[in-house]
Legacy VTK file of the C-alpha trace (Angstrom):
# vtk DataFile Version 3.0
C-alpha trace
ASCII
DATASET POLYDATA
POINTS 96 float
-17.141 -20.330 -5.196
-15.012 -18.282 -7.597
-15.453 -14.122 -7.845
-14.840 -12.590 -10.838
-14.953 -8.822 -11.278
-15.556 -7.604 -14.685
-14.699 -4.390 -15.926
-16.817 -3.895 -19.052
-16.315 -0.986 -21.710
-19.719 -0.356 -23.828
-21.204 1.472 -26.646
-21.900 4.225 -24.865
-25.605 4.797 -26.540
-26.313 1.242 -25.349
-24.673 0.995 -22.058
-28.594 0.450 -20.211
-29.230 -2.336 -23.169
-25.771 -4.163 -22.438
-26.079 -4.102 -18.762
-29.313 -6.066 -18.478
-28.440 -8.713 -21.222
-25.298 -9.122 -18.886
-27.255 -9.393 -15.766
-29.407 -11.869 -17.208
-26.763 -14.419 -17.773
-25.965 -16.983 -15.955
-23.371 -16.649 -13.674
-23.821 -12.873 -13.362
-24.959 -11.892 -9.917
-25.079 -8.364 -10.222
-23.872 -5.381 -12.691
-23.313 -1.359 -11.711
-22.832 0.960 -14.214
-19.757 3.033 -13.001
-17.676 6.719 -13.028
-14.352 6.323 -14.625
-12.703 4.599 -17.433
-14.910 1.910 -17.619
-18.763 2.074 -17.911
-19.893 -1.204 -15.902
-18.749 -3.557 -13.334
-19.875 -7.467 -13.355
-19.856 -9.724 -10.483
-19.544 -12.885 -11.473
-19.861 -15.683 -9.225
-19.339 -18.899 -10.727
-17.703 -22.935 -9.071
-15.008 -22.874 -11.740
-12.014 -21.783 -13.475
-13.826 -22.580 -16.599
-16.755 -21.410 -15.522
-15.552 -18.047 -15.815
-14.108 -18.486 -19.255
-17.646 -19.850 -20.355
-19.375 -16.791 -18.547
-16.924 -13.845 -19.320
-15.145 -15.338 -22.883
-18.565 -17.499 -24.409
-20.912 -15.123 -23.267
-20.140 -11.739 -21.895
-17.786 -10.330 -24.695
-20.220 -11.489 -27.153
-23.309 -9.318 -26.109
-23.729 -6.870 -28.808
-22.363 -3.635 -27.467
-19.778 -4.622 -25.325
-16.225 -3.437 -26.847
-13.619 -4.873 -24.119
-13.578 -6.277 -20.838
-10.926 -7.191 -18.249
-11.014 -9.749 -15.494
-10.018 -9.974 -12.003
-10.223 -13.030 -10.177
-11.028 -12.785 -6.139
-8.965 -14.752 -3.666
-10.274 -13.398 -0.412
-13.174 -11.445 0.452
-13.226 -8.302 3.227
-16.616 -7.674 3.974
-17.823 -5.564 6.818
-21.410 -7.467 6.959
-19.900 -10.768 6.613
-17.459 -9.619 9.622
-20.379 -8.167 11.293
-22.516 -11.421 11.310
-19.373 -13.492 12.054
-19.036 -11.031 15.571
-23.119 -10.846 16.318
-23.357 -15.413 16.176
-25.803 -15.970 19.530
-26.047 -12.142 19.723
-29.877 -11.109 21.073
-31.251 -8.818 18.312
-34.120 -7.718 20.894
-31.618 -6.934 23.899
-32.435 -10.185 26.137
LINES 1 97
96 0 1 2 3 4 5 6 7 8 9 10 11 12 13 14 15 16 17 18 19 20 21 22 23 24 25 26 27 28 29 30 31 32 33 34 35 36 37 38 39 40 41 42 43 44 45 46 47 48 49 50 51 52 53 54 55 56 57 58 59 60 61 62 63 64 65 66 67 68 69 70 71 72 73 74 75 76 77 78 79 80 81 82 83 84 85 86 87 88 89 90 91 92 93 94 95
């Protein structure tokens, strides 16, 4: 599985609007609307290289309201509740 993180900049007056037509696509597991420089973050979770291109190039950049994006590609993932399963395997949850 391939991560993609999105960094989209929107018209600001639509930024609710562009946000859900991203989130509906396909390939789009989640978007946050952000502090900062940019106004919303995609997660984009795809099985290919091209993939990605189709979601973020095909589809993405052309939702009306959406003025530039950048892409950053995941290689590894860090996550404290992935660790934290990994750690609790044959772990009791009701103290046996």
């Amino acid at each position: 599985m391939i991560t993609a993180i999105v960094f989209v900049n929107a018209d600001v007056a639509r930024i609710p609007e562009v946000a859900q037509e991203i989130a509906a696509l396909d390939g789009v597991s989640e978007v946050y609307s952000v502090t900062g420089e940019i106004d919303l973050v995609a997660m984009v979770r795809v099985r290919t290289h091209d993939a990605v291109a189709d979601v973020v190039a095909d589809q993405l950049n052309k939702v009306d309201g959406v003025l530039g994006t950048e892409t950053h590609i995941a290689f590894r993932a860090y996550s404290r509740h992935d660790l934290e399963a990994a750690f609790a395997i044959g772990a009791d949850d009701d103290g046996d």
